[in-house]
N, C-alpha and C positions, 0 to 999 in steps of 0.2 A: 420191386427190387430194393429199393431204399430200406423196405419195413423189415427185411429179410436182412440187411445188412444190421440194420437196428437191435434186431433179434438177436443174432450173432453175438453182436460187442457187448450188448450188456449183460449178457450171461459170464463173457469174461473179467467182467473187471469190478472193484470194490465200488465204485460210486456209478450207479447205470444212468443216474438223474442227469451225470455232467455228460453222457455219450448226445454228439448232435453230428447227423450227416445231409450234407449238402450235395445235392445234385447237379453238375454243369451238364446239360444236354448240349451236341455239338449234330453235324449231317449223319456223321458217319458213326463216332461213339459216346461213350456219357462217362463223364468223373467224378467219380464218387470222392466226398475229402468229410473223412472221418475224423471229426473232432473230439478228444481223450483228456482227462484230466493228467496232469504230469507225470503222479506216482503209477497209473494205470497204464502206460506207453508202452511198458516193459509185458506187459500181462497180453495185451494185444497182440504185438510183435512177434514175439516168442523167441524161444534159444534158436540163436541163427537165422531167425526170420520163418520158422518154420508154421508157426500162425498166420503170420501175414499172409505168406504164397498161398496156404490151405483156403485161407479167405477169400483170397485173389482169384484160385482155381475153380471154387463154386461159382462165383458172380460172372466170370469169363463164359464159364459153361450154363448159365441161365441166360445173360445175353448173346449168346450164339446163338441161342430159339429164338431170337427176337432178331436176328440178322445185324448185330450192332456188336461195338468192340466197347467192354468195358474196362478202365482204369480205377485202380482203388489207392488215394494217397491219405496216409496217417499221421494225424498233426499234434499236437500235444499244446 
């Protein structure tokens, strides 16, 4: 799931070198904290957040197969 997220970010954004995601596994779900370089936050995000959610809605829907709730936060 992490590589898959990895995949994702660095397709969007100008510097793929600076993308680093960090895992918090917990019982129930896992957090994902998606580290962006500053200029790159806006590229991720998208107009109205409409990146982000699309992001959010794949990872949500791969850890459903896995019986676990996943949270995706973007940091800059």
């Amino acid at each position: 799931m992490k590589q898959l997220i990895e995949d994702i970010v660095k397709t969007l954004v100008d510097n793929p070198e600076e993308v680093l995601v960090h895992e918090v596994a917990g019982e129930q779900s896992v957090v994902y904290e998606i580290k962006v370089e500053a200029s790159d936050i806006g590229k991720v995000i998208g107009k109205q957040g409409k990146t982000a959610n699309a992001i959010r809605a794949l990872i949500r829907a791969a850890a459903a197969k896995t019986g676990r709730n996943a949270v995706i936060n973007i940091i800059s």
